[in-house]
PyMOL commands that place a pseudoatom at each C-alpha (Angstrom):
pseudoatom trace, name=CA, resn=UNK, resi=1, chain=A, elem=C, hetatm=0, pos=[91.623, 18.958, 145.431]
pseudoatom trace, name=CA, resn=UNK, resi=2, chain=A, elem=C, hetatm=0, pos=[88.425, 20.463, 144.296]
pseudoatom trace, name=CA, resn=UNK, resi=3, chain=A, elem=C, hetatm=0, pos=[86.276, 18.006, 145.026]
pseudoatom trace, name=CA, resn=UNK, resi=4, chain=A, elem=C, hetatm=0, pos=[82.573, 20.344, 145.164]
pseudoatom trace, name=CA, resn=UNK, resi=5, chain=A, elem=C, hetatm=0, pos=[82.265, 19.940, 141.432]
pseudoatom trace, name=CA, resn=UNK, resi=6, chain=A, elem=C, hetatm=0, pos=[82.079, 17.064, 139.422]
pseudoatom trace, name=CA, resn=UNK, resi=7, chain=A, elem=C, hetatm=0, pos=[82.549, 15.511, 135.633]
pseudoatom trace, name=CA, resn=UNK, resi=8, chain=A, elem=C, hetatm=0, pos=[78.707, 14.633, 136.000]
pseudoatom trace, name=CA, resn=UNK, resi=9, chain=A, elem=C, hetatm=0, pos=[77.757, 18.387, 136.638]
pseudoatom trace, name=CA, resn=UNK, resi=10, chain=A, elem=C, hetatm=0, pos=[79.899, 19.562, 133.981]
pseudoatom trace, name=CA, resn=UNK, resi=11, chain=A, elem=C, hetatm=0, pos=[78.581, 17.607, 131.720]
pseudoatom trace, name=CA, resn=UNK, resi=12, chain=A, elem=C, hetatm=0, pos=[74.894, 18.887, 132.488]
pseudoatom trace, name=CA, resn=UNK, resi=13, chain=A, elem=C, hetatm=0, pos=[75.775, 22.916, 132.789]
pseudoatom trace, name=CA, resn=UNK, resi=14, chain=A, elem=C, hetatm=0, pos=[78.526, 23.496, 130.143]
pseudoatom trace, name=CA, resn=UNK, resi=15, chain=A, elem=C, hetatm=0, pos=[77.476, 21.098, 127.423]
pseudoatom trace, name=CA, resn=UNK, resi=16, chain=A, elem=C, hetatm=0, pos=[73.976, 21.900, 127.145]
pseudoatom trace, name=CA, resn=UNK, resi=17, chain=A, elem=C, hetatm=0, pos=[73.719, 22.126, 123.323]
pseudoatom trace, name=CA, resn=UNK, resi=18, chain=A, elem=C, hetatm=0, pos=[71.986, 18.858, 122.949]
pseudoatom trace, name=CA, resn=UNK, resi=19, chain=A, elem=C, hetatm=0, pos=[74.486, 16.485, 121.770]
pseudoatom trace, name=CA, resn=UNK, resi=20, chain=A, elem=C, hetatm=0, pos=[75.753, 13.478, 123.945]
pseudoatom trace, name=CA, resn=UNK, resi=21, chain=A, elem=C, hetatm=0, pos=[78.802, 13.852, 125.475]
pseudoatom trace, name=CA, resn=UNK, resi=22, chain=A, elem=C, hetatm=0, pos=[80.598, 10.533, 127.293]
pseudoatom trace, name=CA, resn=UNK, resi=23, chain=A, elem=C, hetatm=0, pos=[81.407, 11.038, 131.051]
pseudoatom trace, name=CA, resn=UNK, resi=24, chain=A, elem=C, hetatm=0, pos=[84.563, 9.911, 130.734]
pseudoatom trace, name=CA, resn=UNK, resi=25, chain=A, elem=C, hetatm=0, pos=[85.073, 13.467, 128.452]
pseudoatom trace, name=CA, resn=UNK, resi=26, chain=A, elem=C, hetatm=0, pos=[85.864, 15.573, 131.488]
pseudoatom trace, name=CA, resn=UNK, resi=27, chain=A, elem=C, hetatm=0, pos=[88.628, 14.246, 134.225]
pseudoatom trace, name=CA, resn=UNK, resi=28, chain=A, elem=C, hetatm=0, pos=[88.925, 15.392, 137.921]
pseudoatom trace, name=CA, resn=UNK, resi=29, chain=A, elem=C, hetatm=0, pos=[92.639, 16.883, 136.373]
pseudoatom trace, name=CA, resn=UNK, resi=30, chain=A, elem=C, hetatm=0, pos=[90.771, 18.430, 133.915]
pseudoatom trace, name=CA, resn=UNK, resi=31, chain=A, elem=C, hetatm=0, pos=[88.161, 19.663, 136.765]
pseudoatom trace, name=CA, resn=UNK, resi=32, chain=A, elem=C, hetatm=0, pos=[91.481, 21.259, 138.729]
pseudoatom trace, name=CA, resn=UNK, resi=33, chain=A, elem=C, hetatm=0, pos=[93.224, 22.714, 136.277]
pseudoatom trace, name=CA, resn=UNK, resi=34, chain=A, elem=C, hetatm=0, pos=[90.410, 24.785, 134.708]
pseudoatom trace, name=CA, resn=UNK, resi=35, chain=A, elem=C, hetatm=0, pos=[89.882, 26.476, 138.155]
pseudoatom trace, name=CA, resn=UNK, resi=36, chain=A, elem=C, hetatm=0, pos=[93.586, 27.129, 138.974]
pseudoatom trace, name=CA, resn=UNK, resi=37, chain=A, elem=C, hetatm=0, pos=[93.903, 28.628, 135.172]
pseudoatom trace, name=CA, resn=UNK, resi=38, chain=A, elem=C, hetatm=0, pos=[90.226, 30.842, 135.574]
pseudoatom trace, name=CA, resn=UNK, resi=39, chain=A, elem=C, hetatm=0, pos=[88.851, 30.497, 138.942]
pseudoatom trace, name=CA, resn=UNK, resi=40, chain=A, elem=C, hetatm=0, pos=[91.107, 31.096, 141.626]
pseudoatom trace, name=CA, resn=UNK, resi=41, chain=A, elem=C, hetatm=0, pos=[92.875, 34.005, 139.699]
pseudoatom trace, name=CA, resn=UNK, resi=42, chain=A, elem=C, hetatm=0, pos=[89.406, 36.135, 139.820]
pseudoatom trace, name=CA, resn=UNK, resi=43, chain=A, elem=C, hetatm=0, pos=[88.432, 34.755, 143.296]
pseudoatom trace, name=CA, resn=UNK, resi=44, chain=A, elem=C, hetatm=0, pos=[91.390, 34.153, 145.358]
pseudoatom trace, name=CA, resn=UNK, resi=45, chain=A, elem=C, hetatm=0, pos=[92.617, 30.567, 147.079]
pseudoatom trace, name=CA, resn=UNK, resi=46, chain=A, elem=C, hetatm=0, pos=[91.455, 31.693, 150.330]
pseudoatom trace, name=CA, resn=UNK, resi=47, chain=A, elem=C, hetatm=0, pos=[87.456, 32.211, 149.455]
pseudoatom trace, name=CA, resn=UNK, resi=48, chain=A, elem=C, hetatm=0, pos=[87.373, 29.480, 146.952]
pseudoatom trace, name=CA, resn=UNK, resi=49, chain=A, elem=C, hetatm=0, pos=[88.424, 26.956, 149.811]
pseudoatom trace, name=CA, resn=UNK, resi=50, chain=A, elem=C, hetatm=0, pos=[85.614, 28.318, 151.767]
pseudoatom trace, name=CA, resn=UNK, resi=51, chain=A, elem=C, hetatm=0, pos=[82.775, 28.650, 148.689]
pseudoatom trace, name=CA, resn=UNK, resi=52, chain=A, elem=C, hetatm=0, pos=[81.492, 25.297, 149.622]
pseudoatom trace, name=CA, resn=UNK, resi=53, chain=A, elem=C, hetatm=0, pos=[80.122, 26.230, 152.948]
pseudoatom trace, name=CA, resn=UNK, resi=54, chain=A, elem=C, hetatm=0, pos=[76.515, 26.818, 153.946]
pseudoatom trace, name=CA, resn=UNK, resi=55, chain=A, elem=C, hetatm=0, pos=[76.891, 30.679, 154.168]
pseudoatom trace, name=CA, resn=UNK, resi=56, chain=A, elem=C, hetatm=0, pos=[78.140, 30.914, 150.518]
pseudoatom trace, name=CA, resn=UNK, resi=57, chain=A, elem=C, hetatm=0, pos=[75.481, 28.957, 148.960]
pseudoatom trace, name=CA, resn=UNK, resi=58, chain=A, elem=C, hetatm=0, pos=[74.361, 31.823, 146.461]
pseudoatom trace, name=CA, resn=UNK, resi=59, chain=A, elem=C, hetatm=0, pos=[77.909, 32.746, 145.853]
pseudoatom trace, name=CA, resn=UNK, resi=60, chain=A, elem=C, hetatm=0, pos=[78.489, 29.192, 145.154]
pseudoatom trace, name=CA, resn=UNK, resi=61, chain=A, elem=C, hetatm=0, pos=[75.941, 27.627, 143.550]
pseudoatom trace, name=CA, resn=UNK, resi=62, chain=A, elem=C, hetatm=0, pos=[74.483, 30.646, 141.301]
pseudoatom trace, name=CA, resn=UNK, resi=63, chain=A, elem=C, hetatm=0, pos=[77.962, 31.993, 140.443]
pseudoatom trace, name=CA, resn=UNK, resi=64, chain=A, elem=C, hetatm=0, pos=[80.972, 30.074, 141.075]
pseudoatom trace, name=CA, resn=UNK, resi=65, chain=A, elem=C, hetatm=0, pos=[80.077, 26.584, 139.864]
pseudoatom trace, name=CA, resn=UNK, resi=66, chain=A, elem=C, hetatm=0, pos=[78.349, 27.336, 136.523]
pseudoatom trace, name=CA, resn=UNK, resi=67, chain=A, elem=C, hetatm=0, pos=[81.493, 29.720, 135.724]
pseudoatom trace, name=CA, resn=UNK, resi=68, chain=A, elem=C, hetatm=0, pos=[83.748, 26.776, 137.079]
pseudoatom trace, name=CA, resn=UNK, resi=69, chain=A, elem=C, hetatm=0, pos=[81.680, 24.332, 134.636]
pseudoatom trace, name=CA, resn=UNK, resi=70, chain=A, elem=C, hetatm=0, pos=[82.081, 26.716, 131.691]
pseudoatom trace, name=CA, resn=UNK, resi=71, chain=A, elem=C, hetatm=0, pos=[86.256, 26.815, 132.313]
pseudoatom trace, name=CA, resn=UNK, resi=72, chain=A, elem=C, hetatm=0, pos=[86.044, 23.231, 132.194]
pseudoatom trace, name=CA, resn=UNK, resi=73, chain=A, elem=C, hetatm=0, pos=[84.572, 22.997, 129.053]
pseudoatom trace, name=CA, resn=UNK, resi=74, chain=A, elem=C, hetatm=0, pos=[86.883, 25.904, 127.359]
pseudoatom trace, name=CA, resn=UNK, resi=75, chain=A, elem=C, hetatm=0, pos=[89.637, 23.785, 128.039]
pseudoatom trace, name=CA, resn=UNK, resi=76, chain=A, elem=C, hetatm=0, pos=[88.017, 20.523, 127.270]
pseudoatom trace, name=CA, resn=UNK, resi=77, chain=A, elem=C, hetatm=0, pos=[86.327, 21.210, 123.984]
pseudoatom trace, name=CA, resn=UNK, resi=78, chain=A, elem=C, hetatm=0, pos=[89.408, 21.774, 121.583]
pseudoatom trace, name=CA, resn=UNK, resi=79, chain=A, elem=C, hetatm=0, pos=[90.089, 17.857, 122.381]
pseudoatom trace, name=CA, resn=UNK, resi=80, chain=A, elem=C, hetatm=0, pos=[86.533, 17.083, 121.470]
pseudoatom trace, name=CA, resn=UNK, resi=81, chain=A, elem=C, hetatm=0, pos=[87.195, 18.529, 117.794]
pseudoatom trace, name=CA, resn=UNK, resi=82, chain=A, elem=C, hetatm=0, pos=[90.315, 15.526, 117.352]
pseudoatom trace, name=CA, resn=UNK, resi=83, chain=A, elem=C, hetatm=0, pos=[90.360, 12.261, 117.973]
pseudoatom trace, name=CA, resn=UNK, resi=84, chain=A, elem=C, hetatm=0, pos=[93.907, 10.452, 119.350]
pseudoatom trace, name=CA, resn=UNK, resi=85, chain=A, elem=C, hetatm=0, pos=[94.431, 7.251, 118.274]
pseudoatom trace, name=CA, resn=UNK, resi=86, chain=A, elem=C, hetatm=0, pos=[97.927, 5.026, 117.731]
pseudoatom trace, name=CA, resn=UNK, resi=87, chain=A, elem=C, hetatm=0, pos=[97.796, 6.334, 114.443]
pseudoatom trace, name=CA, resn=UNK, resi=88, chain=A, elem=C, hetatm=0, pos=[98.111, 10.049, 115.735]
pseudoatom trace, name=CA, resn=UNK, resi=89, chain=A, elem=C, hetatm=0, pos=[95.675, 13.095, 115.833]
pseudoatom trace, name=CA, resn=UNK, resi=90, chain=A, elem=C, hetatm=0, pos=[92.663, 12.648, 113.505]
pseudoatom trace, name=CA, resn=UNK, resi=91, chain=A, elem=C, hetatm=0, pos=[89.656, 14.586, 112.652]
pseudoatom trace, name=CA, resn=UNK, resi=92, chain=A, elem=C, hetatm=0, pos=[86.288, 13.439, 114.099]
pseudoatom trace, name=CA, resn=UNK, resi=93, chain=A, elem=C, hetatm=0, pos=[84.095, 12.344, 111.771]
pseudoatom trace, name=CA, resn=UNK, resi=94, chain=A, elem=C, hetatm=0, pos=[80.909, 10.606, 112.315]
pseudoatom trace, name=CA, resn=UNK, resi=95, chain=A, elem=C, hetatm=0, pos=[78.692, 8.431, 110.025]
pseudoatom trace, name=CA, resn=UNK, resi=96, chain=A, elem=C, hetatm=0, pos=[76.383, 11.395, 109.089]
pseudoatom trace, name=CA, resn=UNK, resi=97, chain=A, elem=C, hetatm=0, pos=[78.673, 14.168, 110.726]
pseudoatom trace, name=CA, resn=UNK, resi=98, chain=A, elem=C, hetatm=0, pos=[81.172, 16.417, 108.899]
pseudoatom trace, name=CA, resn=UNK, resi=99, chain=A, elem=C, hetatm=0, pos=[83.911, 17.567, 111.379]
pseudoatom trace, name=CA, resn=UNK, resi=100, chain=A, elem=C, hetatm=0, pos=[83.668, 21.319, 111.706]
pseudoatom trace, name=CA, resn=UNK, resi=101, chain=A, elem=C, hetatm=0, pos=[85.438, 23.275, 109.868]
pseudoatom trace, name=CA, resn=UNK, resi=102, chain=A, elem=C, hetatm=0, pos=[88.475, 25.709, 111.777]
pseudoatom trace, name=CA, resn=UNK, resi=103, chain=A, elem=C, hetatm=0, pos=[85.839, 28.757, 111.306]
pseudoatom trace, name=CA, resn=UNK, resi=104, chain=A, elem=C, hetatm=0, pos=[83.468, 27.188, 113.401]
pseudoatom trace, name=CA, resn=UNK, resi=105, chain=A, elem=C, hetatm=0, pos=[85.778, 26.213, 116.086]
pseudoatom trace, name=CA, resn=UNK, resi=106, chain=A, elem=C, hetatm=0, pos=[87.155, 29.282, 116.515]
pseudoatom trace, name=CA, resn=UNK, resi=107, chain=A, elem=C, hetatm=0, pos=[83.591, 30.851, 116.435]
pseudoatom trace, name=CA, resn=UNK, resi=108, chain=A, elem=C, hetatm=0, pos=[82.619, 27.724, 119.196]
pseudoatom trace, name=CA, resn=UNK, resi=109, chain=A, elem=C, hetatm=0, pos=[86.231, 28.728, 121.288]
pseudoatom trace, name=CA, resn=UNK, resi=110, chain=A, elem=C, hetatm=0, pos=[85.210, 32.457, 121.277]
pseudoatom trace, name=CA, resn=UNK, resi=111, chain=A, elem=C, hetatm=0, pos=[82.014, 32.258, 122.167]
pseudoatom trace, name=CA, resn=UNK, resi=112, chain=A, elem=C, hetatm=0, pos=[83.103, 30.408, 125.096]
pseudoatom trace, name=CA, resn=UNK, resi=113, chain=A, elem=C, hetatm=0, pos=[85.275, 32.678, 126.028]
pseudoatom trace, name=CA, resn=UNK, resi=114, chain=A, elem=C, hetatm=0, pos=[82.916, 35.262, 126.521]
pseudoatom trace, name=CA, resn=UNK, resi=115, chain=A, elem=C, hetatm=0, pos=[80.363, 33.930, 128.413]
pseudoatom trace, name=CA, resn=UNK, resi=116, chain=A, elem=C, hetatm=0, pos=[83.270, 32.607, 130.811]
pseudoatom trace, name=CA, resn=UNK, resi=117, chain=A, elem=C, hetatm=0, pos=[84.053, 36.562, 130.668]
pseudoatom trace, name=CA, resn=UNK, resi=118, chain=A, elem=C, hetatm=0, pos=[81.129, 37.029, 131.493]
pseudoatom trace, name=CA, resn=UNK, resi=119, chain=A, elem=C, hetatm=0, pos=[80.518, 34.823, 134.569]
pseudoatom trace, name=CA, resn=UNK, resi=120, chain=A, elem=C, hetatm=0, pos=[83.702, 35.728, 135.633]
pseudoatom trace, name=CA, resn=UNK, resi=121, chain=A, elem=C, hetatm=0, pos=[82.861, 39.590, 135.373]
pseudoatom trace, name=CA, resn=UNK, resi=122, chain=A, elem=C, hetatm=0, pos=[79.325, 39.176, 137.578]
pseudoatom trace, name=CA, resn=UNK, resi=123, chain=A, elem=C, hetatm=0, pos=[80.967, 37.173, 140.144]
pseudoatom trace, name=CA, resn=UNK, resi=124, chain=A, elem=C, hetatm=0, pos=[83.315, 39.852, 140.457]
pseudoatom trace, name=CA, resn=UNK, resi=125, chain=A, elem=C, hetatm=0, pos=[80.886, 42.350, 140.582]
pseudoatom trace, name=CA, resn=UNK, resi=126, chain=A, elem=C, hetatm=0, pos=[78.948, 40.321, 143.142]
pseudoatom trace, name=CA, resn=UNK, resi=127, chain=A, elem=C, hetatm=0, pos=[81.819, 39.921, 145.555]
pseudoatom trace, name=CA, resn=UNK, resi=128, chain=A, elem=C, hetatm=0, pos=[82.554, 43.653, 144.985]
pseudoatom trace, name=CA, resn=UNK, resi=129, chain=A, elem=C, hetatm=0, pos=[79.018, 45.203, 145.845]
pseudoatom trace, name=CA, resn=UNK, resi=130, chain=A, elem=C, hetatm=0, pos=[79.100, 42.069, 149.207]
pseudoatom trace, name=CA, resn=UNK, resi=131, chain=A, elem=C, hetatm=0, pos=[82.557, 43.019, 149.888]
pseudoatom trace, name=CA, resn=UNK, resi=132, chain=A, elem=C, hetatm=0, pos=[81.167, 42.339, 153.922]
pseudoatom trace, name=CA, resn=UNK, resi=133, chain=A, elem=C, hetatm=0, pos=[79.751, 38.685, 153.415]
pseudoatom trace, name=CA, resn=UNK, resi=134, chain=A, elem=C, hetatm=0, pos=[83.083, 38.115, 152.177]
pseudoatom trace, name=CA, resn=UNK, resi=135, chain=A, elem=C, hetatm=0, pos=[85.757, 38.686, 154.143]
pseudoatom trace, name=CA, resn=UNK, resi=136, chain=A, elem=C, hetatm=0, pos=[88.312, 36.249, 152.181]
pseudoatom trace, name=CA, resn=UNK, resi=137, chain=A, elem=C, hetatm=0, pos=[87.986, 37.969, 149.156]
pseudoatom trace, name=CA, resn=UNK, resi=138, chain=A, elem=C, hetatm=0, pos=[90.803, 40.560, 148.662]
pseudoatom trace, name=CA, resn=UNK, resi=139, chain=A, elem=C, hetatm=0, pos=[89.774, 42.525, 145.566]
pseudoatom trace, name=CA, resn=UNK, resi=140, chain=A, elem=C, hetatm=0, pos=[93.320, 43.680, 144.646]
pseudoatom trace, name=CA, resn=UNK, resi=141, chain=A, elem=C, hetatm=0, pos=[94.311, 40.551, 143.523]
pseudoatom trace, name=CA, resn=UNK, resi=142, chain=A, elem=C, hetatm=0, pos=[91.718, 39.880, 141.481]
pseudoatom trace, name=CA, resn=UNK, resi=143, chain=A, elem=C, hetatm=0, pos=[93.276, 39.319, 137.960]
pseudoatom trace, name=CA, resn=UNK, resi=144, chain=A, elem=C, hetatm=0, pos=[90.226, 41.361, 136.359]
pseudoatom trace, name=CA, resn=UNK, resi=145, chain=A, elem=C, hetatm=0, pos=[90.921, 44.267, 138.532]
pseudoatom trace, name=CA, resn=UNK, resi=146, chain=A, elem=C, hetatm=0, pos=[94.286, 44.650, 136.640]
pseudoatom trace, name=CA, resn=UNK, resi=147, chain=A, elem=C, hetatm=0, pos=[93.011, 44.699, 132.758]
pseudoatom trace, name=CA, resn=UNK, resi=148, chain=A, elem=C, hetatm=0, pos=[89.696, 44.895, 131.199]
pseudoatom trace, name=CA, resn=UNK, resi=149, chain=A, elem=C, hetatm=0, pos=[88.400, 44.296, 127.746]
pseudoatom trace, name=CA, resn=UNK, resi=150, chain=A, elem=C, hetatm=0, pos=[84.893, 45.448, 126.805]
pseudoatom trace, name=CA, resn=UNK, resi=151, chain=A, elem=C, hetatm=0, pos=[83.574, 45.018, 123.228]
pseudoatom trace, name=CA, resn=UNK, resi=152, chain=A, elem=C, hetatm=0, pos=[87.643, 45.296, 121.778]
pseudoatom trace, name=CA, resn=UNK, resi=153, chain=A, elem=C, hetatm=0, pos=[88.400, 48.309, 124.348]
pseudoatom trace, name=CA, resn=UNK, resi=154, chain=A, elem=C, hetatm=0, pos=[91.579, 47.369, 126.442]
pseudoatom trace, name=CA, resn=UNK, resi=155, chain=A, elem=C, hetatm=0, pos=[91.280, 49.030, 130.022]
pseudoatom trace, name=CA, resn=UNK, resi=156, chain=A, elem=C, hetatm=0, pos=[94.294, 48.801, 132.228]
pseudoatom trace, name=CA, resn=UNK, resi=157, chain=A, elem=C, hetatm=0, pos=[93.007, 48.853, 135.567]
for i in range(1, 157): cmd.bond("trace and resi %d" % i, "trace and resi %d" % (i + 1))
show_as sticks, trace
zoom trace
């Protein structure tokens, strides 16, 4: 369904921490549910089917595809911490690796978090201040127009 990004460029924006990560890690499912969960409530159905054309190259390749890549990853990564086997869940441990421990993942998962806040929050504010170059974005159904969090301070919008 959303076919403009790919496993491949995932892989190279969201995982950039310097550690090899297998292609097969991130699935075209994967890909699709990550923007139906973070994308297309901030941005709307009817601009993200659109993103992909010429006239929304900024929008889309400054904004919506490394925020798209970082969604991927926040739902990808807590699989990267176990590994599944016939034997059930187990924790990955390499030859000269420790597995982290559950403070460090949750450290890892918020971090995340935020910079996908983050993206999310200046591709809003891009769309808002372009309102005209947009005409398929409808700002009142943007999910972050409804509540806002900034450093622990819940807004309702």
């Amino acid at each position: 369904m959303y076919s403009f990004i790919t496993p491949a460029y995932v892989i190279a924006t969201a995982f950039t921490d310097g550690e090899y990560i297998s292609p097969e890690v991130v699935t075209h499912s994967e890909i699709e549910a990550a923007i139906e969960r973070w994308i297309v409530p901030v941005v709307g159905r009817e601009l993200l089917t659109k993103v992909a054309s010429p006239e929304y190259q900024t929008l889309f390749s400054d904004m919506l595809m490394p925020a798209a890549a970082t969604a991927v990853r926040l739902e990808v990564q807590p699989r990267l911490n176990i590994s599944t086997t016939q034997h059930g869940a187990r924790v990955v441990v390499g030859e000269r690796n420790a597995a982290a421990d559950n403070t460090l993942r949750s450290e890892l998962m918020l971090s995340l978090r935020n910079h996908l806040r983050t993206q999310l929050l200046t591709l809003t504010d891009h769309l808002e201040q372009n309102a005209e170059l947009y005409p398929e974005y409808h700002p009142r159904e943007n999910v972050l127009h409804k509540v806002a969090v900034y450093g622990g301070f819940v807004q309702i919008l």
